[in-house]
SEBA-352838 format. One line per 3 residues: number of its first residue (from 1); their letters; for each residue x, y, z of N, C-alpha, C. Coordinates in Angstrom, 2 decimals, m for minus. Layout:
// SEBA-352838
NUM	a	X/Y/Z/X/Y/Z/X/Y/Z  ... $
***
This chain:
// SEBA-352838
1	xxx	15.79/m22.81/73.59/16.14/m21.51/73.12/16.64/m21.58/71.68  17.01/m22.50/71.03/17.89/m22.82/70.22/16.52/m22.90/69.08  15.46/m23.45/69.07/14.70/m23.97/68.54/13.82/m22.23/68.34 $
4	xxx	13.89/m21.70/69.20/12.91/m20.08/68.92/13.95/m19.62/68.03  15.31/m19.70/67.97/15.96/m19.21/67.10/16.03/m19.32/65.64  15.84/m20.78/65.82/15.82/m21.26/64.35/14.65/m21.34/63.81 $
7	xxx	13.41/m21.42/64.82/12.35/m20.94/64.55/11.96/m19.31/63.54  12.80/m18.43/64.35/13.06/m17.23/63.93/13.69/m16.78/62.41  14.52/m17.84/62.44/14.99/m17.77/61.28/14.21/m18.02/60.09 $
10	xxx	13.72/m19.19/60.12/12.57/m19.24/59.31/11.81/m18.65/58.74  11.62/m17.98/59.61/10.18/m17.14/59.65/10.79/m16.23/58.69  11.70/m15.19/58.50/12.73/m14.39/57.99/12.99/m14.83/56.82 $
13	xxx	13.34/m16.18/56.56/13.93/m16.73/55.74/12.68/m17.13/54.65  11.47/m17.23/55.03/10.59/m17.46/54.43/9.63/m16.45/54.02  10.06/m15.34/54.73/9.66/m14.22/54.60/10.49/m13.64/53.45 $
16	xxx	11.82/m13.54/53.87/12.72/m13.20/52.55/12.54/m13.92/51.54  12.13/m14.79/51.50/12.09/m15.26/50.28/10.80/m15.35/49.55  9.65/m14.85/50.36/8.37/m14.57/49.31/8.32/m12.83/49.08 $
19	xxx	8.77/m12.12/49.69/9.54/m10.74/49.14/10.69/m10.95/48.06  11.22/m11.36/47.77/11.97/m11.56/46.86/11.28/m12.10/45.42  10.52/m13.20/45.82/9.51/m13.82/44.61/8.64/m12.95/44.38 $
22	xxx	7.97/m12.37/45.38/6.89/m11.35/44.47/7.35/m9.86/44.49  8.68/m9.55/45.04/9.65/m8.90/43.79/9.82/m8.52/42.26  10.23/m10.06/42.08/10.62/m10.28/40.86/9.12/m10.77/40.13 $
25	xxx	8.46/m10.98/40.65/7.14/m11.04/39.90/6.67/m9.63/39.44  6.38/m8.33/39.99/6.42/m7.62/40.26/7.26/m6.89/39.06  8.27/m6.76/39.28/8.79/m6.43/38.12/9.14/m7.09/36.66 $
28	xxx	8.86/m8.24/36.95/9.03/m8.67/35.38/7.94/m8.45/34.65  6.66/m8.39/35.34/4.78/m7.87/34.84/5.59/m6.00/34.33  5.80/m5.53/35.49/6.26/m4.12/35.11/6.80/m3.84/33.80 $
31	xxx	8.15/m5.03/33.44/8.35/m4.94/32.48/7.79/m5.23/31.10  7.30/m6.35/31.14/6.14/m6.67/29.95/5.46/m5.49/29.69  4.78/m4.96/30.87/3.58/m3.72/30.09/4.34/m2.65/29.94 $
34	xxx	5.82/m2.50/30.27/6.44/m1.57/29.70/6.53/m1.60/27.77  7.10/m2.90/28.15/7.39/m2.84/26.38/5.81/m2.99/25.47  4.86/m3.47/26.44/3.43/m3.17/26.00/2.96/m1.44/25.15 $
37	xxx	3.46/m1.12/26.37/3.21/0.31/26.32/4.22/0.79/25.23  5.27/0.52/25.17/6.10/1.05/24.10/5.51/0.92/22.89  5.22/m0.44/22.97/4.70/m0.61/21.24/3.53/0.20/21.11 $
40	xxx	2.11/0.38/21.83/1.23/0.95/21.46/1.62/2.59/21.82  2.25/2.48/22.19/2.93/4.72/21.89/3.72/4.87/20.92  4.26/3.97/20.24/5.32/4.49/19.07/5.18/5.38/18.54 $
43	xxx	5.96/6.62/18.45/5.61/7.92/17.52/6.50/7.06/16.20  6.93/6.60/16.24/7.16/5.83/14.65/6.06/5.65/13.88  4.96/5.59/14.16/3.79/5.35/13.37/2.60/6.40/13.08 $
46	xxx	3.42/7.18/14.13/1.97/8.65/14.14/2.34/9.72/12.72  1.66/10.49/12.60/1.88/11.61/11.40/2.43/12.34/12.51  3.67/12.89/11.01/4.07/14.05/11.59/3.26/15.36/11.51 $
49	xxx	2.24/15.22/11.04/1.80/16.42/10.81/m0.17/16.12/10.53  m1.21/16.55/11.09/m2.46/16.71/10.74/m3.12/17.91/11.04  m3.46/18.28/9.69/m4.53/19.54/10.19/m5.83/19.26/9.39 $
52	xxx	m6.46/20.43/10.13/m8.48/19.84/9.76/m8.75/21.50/9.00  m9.23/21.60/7.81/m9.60/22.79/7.25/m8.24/23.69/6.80  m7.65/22.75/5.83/m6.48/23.53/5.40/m6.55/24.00/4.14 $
55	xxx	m5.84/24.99/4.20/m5.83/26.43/2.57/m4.15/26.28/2.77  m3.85/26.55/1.39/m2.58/26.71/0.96/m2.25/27.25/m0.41  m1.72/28.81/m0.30/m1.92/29.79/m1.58/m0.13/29.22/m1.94 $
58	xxx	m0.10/29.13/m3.25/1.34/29.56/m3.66/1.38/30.16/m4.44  2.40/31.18/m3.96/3.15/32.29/m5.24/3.95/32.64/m6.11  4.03/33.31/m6.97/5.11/33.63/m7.82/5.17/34.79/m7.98 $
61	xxx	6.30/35.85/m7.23/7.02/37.15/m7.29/5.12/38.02/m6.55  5.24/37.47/m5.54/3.63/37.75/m5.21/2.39/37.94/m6.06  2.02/37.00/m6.71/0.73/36.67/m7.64/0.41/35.31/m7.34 $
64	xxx	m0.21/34.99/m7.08/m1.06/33.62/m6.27/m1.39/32.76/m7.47  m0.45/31.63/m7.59/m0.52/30.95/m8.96/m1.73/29.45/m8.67  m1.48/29.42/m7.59/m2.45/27.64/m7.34/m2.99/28.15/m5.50 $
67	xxx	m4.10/27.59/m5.73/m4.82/27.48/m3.92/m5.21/25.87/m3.81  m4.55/25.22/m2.87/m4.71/24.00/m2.34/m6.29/24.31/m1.22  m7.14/23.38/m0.98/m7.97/23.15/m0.16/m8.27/21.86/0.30 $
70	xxx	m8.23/21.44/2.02/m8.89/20.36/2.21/m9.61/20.10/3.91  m10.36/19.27/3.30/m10.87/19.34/4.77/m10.02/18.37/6.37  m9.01/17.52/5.61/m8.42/17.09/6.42/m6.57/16.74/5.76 $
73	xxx	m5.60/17.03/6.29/m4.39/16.78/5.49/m3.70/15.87/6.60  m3.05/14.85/6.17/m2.01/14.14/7.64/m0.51/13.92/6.31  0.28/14.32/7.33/1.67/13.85/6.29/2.30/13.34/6.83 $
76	xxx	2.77/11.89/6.52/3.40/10.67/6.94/5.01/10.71/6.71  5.72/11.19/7.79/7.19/11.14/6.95/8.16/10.08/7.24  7.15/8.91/8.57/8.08/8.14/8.70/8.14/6.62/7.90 $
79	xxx	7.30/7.07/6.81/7.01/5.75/5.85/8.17/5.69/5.26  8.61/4.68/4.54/9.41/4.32/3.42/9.83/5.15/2.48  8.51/5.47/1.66/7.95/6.68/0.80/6.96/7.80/1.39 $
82	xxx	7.42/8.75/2.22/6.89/9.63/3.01/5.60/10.47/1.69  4.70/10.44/2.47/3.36/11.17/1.52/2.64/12.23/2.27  1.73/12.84/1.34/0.80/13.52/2.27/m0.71/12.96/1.50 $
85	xxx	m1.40/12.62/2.55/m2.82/11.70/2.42/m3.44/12.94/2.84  m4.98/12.98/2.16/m6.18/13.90/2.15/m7.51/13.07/1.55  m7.62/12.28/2.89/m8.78/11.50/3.05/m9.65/11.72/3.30 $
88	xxx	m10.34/12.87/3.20/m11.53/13.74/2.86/m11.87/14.34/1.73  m10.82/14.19/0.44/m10.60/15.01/m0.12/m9.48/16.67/m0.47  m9.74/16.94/m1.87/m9.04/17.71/m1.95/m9.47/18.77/m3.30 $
91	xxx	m9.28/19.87/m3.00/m9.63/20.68/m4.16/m8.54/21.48/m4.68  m8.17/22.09/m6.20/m6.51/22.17/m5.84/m6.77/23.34/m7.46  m6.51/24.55/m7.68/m6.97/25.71/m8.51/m5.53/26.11/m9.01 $
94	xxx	m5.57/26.10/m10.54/m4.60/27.02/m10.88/m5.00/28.08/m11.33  m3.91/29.36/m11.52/m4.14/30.53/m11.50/m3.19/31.29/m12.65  m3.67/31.78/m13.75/m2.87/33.08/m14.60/m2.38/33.90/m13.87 $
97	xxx	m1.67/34.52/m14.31/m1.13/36.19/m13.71/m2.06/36.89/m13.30  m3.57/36.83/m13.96/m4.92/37.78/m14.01/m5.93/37.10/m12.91  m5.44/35.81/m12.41/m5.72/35.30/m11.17/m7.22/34.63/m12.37 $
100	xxx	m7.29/34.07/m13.38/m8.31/33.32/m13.90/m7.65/32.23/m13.81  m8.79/31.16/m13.81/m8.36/30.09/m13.84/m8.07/29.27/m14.62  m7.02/29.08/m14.59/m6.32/27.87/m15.79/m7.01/26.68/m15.65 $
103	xxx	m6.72/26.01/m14.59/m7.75/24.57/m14.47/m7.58/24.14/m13.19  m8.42/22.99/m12.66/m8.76/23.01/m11.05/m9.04/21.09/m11.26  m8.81/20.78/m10.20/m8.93/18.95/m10.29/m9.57/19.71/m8.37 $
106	xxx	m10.48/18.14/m8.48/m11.24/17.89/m7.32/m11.46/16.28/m7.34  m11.34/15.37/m5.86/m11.26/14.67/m5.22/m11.86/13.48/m4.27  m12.32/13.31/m3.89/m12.45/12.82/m2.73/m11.64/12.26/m1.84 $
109	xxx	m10.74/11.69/m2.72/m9.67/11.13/m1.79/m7.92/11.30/m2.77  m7.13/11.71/m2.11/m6.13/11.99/m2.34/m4.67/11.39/m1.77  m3.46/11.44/m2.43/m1.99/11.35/m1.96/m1.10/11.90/m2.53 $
112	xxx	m0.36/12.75/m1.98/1.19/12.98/m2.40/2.20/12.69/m2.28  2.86/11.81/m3.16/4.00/11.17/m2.89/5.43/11.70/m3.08  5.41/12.77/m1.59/6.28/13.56/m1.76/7.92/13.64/m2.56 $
115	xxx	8.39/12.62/m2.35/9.57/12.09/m3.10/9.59/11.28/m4.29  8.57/11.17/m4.90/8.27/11.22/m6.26/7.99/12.40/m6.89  7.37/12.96/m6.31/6.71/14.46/m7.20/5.77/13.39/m7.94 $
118	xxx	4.61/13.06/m7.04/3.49/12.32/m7.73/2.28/12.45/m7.16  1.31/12.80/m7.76/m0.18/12.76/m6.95/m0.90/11.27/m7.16  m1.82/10.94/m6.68/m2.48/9.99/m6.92/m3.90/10.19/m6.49 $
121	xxx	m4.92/10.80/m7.11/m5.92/10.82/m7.27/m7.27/9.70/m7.24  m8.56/9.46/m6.29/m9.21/8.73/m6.54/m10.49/9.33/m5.78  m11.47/8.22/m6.76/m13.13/8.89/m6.15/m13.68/10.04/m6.83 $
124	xxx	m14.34/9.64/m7.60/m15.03/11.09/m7.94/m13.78/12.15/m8.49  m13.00/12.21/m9.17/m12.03/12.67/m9.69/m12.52/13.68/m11.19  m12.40/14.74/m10.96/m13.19/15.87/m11.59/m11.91/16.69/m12.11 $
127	xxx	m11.66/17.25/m12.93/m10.51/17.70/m13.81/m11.43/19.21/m14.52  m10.96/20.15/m14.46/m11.78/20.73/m15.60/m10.86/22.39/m16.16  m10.25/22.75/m17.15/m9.33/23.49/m18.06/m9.88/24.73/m18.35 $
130	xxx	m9.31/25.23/m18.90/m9.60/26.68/m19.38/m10.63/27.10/m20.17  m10.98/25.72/m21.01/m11.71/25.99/m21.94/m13.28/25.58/m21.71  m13.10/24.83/m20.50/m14.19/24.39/m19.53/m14.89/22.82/m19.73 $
133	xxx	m13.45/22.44/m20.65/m13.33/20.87/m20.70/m13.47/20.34/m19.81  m14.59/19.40/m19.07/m14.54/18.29/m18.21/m13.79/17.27/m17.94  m13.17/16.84/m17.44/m12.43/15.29/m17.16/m13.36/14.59/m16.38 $
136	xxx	m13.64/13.66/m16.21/m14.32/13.04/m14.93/m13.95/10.89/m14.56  m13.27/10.62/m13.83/m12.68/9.49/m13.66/m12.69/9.04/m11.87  m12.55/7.90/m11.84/m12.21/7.36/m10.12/m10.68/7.21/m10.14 $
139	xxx	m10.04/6.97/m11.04/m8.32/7.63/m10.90/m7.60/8.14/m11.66  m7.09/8.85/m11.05/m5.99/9.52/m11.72/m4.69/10.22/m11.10  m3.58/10.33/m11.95/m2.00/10.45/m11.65/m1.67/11.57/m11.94 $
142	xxx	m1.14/12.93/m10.93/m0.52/13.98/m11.34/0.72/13.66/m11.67  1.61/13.76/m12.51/2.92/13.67/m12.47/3.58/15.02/m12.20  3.83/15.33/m11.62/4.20/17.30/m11.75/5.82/17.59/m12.00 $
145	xxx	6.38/16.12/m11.76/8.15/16.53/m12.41/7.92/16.34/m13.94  7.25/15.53/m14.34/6.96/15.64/m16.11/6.04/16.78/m16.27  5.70/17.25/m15.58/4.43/17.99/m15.94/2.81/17.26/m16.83 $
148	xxx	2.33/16.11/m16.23/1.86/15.24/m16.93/0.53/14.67/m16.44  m1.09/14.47/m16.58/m1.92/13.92/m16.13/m2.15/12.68/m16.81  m2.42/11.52/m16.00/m2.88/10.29/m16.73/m3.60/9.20/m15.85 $
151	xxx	m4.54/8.13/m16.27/m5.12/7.54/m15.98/m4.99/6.07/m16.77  m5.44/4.82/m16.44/m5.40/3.85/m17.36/m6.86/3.00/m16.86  m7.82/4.04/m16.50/m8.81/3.37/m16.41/m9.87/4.46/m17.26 $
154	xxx	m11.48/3.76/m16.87/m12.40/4.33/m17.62/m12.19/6.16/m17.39  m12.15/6.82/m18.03/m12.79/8.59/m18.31/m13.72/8.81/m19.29  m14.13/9.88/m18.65/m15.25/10.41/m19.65/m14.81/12.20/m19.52 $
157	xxx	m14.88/12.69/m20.94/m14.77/14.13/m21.34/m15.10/14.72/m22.05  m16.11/15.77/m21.10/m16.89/16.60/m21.74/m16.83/17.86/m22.32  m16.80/18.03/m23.23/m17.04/19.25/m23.77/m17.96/19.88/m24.11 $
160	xxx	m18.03/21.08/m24.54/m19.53/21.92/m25.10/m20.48/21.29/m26.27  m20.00/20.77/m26.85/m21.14/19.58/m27.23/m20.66/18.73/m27.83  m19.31/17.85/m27.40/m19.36/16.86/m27.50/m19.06/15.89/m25.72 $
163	xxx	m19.02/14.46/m25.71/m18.69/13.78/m24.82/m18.30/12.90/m25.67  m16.46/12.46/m24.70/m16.02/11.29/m25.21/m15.73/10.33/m23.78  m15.84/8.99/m24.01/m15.53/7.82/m22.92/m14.37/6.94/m23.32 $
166	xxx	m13.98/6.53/m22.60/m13.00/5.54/m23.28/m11.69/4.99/m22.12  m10.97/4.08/m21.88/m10.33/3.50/m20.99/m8.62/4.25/m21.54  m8.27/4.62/m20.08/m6.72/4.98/m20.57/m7.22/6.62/m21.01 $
169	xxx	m6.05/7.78/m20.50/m6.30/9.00/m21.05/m4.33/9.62/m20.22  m4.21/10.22/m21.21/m2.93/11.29/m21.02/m3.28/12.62/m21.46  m2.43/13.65/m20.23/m2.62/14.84/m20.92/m1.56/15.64/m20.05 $
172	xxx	m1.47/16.85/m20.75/m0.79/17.82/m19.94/m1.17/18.00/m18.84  m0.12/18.90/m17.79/m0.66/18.89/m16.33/m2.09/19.80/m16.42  m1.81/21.15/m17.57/m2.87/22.06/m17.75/m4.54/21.48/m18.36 $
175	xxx	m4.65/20.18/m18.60/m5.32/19.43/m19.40/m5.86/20.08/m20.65  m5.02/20.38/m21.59/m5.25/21.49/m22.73/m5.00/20.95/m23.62  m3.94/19.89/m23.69/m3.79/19.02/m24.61/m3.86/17.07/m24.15 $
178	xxx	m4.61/16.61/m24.66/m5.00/15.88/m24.03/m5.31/14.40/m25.78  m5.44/13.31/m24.74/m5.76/11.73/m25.92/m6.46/11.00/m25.08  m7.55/10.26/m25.53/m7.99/9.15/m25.07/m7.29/7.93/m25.22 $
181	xxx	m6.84/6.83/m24.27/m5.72/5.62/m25.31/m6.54/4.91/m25.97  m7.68/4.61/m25.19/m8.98/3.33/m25.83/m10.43/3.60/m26.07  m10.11/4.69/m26.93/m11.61/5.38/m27.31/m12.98/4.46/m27.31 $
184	xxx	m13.95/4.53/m26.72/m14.94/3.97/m26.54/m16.19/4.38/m27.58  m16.20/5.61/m27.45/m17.17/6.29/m28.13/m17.37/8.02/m28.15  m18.23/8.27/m28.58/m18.14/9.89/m28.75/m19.75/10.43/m28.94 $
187	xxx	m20.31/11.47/m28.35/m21.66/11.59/m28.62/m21.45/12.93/m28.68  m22.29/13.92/m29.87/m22.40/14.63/m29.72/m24.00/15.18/m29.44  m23.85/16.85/m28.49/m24.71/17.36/m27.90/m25.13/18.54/m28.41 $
190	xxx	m26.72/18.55/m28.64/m27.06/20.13/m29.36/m27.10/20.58/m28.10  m26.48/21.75/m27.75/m26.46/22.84/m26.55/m27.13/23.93/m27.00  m28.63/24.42/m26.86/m29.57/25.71/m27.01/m29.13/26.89/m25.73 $
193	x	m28.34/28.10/m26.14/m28.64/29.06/m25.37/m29.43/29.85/m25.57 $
***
Protein backbone atom coordinates (compact mmCIF):
# COMPACT_ATOMS: atom_id res chain seq x y z
CA UNK A 1 0.00 0.00 0.00
CA UNK A 2 2.77 2.17 0.86
CA UNK A 3 4.44 1.75 -2.51
CA UNK A 4 0.84 2.87 -4.59
CA UNK A 5 1.30 5.81 -2.47
CA UNK A 6 4.49 6.82 -3.22
CA UNK A 7 3.89 5.61 -6.43
CA UNK A 8 1.15 8.30 -6.49
CA UNK A 9 3.17 10.73 -5.48
CA UNK A 10 5.30 10.64 -8.18
CA UNK A 11 3.20 10.66 -10.60
CA UNK A 12 1.95 14.27 -9.14
CA UNK A 13 5.22 15.21 -8.44
CA UNK A 14 6.31 14.67 -11.88
CA UNK A 15 3.44 15.91 -13.15
CA UNK A 16 3.89 19.11 -11.10
CA UNK A 17 6.80 19.57 -12.15
CA UNK A 18 6.50 19.39 -16.04
CA UNK A 19 3.45 21.94 -15.54
CA UNK A 20 5.53 24.13 -13.89
CA UNK A 21 8.48 23.83 -16.62
CA UNK A 22 6.31 24.31 -19.46
CA UNK A 23 4.81 27.09 -17.44
CA UNK A 24 7.61 28.98 -17.30
CA UNK A 25 8.53 28.11 -20.77
CA UNK A 26 5.42 29.37 -21.79
CA UNK A 27 5.73 32.48 -20.45
CA UNK A 28 9.11 33.52 -20.82
CA UNK A 29 8.44 32.87 -25.08
CA UNK A 30 5.25 35.15 -24.12
CA UNK A 31 7.49 37.49 -22.92
CA UNK A 32 10.17 37.76 -25.57
CA UNK A 33 7.44 38.31 -28.33
CA UNK A 34 6.04 40.75 -26.08
CA UNK A 35 8.96 42.98 -26.11
CA UNK A 36 9.18 41.71 -29.89
CA UNK A 37 6.07 43.22 -30.47
CA UNK A 38 6.84 46.35 -28.59
CA UNK A 39 9.68 47.20 -30.61
CA UNK A 40 8.02 46.63 -34.00
CA UNK A 41 4.74 48.89 -32.79
CA UNK A 42 6.62 51.78 -31.45
CA UNK A 43 4.59 54.89 -32.16
CA UNK A 44 7.99 56.55 -31.37
CA UNK A 45 8.86 56.11 -34.87
CA UNK A 46 5.56 56.62 -36.78
CA UNK A 47 4.54 60.27 -38.16
CA UNK A 48 2.54 62.17 -36.39
CA UNK A 49 0.82 63.23 -39.10
CA UNK A 50 0.33 61.95 -43.13
CA UNK A 51 -1.89 63.13 -45.65
CA UNK A 52 -2.17 62.24 -49.51
CA UNK A 53 -3.36 65.35 -51.79
CA UNK A 54 -2.78 68.26 -49.59
CA UNK A 55 -3.64 72.21 -50.30
CA UNK A 56 -2.79 74.74 -47.84
CA UNK A 57 -3.96 78.56 -48.48
CA UNK A 58 -2.43 81.19 -46.09
CA UNK A 59 -3.75 84.49 -45.29
CA UNK A 60 -3.35 87.87 -44.49
CA UNK A 61 -6.47 89.98 -43.02
CA UNK A 62 -8.32 87.50 -45.58
CA UNK A 63 -6.30 87.80 -48.94
CA UNK A 64 -4.59 84.51 -49.74
CA UNK A 65 -0.87 85.38 -49.76
CA UNK A 66 0.91 81.71 -50.57
CA UNK A 67 -0.95 78.14 -51.64
CA UNK A 68 1.13 75.13 -50.54
CA UNK A 69 0.45 71.85 -52.75
CA UNK A 70 1.45 68.22 -52.45
CA UNK A 71 0.79 65.01 -53.32
CA UNK A 72 1.95 63.40 -50.18
CA UNK A 73 2.98 65.37 -46.68
CA UNK A 74 4.19 63.15 -43.38
CA UNK A 75 5.41 65.34 -40.35
CA UNK A 76 7.84 63.77 -38.08
CA UNK A 77 7.70 65.33 -34.60
CA UNK A 78 9.33 62.71 -32.78
CA UNK A 79 12.80 63.29 -34.39
CA UNK A 80 15.47 65.25 -32.75
CA UNK A 81 14.81 68.01 -35.30
CA UNK A 82 11.07 67.48 -35.97
CA UNK A 83 10.34 68.22 -39.97
CA UNK A 84 7.80 67.97 -42.44
CA UNK A 85 9.01 65.63 -45.52
CA UNK A 86 7.08 65.82 -49.05
CA UNK A 87 8.44 62.95 -50.85
CA UNK A 88 6.48 63.31 -53.79
CA UNK A 89 7.08 66.62 -54.08
CA UNK A 90 5.91 70.01 -53.59
CA UNK A 91 4.56 73.07 -55.28
CA UNK A 92 4.43 76.25 -53.12
CA UNK A 93 2.86 80.02 -54.92
CA UNK A 94 3.21 83.38 -53.66
CA UNK A 95 0.62 85.87 -53.92
CA UNK A 96 0.24 90.05 -54.10
CA UNK A 97 -2.74 91.61 -52.60
CA UNK A 98 -4.16 91.35 -56.46
CA UNK A 99 -3.67 87.56 -55.94
CA UNK A 100 -0.70 87.73 -58.99
CA UNK A 101 1.97 85.97 -58.57
CA UNK A 102 5.02 87.03 -57.00
CA UNK A 103 6.98 83.77 -57.44
CA UNK A 104 6.39 79.94 -57.06
CA UNK A 105 9.37 77.16 -56.40
CA UNK A 106 8.50 73.49 -57.44
CA UNK A 107 10.08 70.16 -56.32
CA UNK A 108 10.20 66.84 -56.37
CA UNK A 109 11.30 66.20 -53.22
CA UNK A 110 11.11 68.31 -50.22
CA UNK A 111 11.72 69.13 -46.14
CA UNK A 112 10.79 71.45 -43.54
CA UNK A 113 12.76 71.86 -40.82
CA UNK A 114 10.30 73.03 -38.65
CA UNK A 115 12.48 74.46 -35.81
CA UNK A 116 14.83 75.99 -37.95
CA UNK A 117 12.51 77.87 -40.15
CA UNK A 118 14.38 76.03 -43.05
CA UNK A 119 13.35 74.38 -46.28
CA UNK A 120 15.50 72.09 -48.04
CA UNK A 121 14.77 71.59 -51.47
CA UNK A 122 15.91 68.78 -54.02
CA UNK A 123 15.30 67.19 -57.58
CA UNK A 124 14.29 69.07 -60.25
CA UNK A 125 14.11 72.31 -58.24
CA UNK A 126 12.38 75.05 -60.38
CA UNK A 127 12.22 78.68 -58.86
CA UNK A 128 10.55 81.21 -61.05
CA UNK A 129 9.72 85.43 -59.96
CA UNK A 130 7.75 88.04 -61.08
CA UNK A 131 9.56 88.92 -63.80
CA UNK A 132 9.44 85.34 -65.10
CA UNK A 133 13.08 84.70 -64.20
CA UNK A 134 13.82 80.98 -64.16
CA UNK A 135 15.91 79.33 -61.43
CA UNK A 136 16.48 75.76 -62.16
CA UNK A 137 18.89 73.48 -59.72
CA UNK A 138 18.79 69.78 -57.82
CA UNK A 139 19.24 71.90 -54.47
CA UNK A 140 18.25 74.34 -52.83
CA UNK A 141 17.70 76.16 -49.20
CA UNK A 142 14.67 78.30 -48.20
CA UNK A 143 15.77 80.22 -45.32
CA UNK A 144 12.41 82.02 -44.39
CA UNK A 145 13.68 83.51 -40.80
CA UNK A 146 16.34 85.49 -43.01
CA UNK A 147 14.12 85.71 -45.65
CA UNK A 148 16.78 84.13 -47.99
CA UNK A 149 17.21 81.49 -51.08
CA UNK A 150 20.51 79.71 -51.67
CA UNK A 151 22.27 76.90 -53.15
CA UNK A 152 26.09 75.93 -53.35
CA UNK A 153 25.76 73.76 -56.16
CA UNK A 154 25.37 73.93 -60.05
CA UNK A 155 22.14 76.57 -61.22
CA UNK A 156 21.17 77.71 -64.21
CA UNK A 157 18.99 81.14 -64.82
CA UNK A 158 16.99 82.01 -67.28
CA UNK A 159 15.85 84.92 -68.45
CA UNK A 160 14.16 86.49 -71.58
CA UNK A 161 17.17 86.35 -73.47
CA UNK A 162 19.71 85.75 -71.52
CA UNK A 163 20.90 82.29 -69.59
CA UNK A 164 23.37 82.21 -66.88
CA UNK A 165 25.09 78.78 -65.19
CA UNK A 166 27.36 78.75 -62.63
CA UNK A 167 28.02 76.84 -59.10
CA UNK A 168 26.78 78.55 -55.80
CA UNK A 169 23.70 81.19 -56.12
CA UNK A 170 21.99 83.55 -53.27
CA UNK A 171 18.98 85.45 -53.44
CA UNK A 172 16.06 86.89 -51.81
CA UNK A 173 13.23 84.70 -50.65
CA UNK A 174 11.19 86.70 -53.61
CA UNK A 175 14.12 85.73 -56.08
CA UNK A 176 14.19 89.42 -57.40
CA UNK A 177 17.37 90.09 -56.32
CA UNK A 178 19.62 87.57 -56.83
CA UNK A 179 24.08 86.59 -57.58
CA UNK A 180 25.63 83.80 -59.03
CA UNK A 181 28.88 82.91 -56.51
CA UNK A 182 30.86 80.97 -59.40
CA UNK A 183 29.77 82.28 -62.63
CA UNK A 184 30.32 79.77 -65.30
CA UNK A 185 29.08 81.44 -68.23
CA UNK A 186 26.32 83.48 -69.82
CA UNK A 187 24.59 83.04 -73.31
CA UNK A 188 22.59 85.23 -74.78
CA UNK A 189 19.16 84.45 -76.71
CA UNK A 190 17.46 86.21 -79.77
CA UNK A 191 13.71 85.67 -78.66
CA UNK A 192 11.35 86.46 -82.11
CA UNK A 193 7.71 87.27 -81.16
Amino acid sequence: MQFKKLKRFRIWEVTFFSFIVLLTMLLGSCENEISKIKTVTSTEDLPAITAEGFEMLVSDSSIIRSKMQTPLLIKHDNEKDPYIEFPKGVKIVEYDAKMNVISSITAQYAKNFTGEDRWEAKNNVIAVNLKGDTLKTEYLVWDTKNKKIYSDQFVKIIQKDQVYTGIGFESNQDFTSYHIKNLKGNMYVNVEK
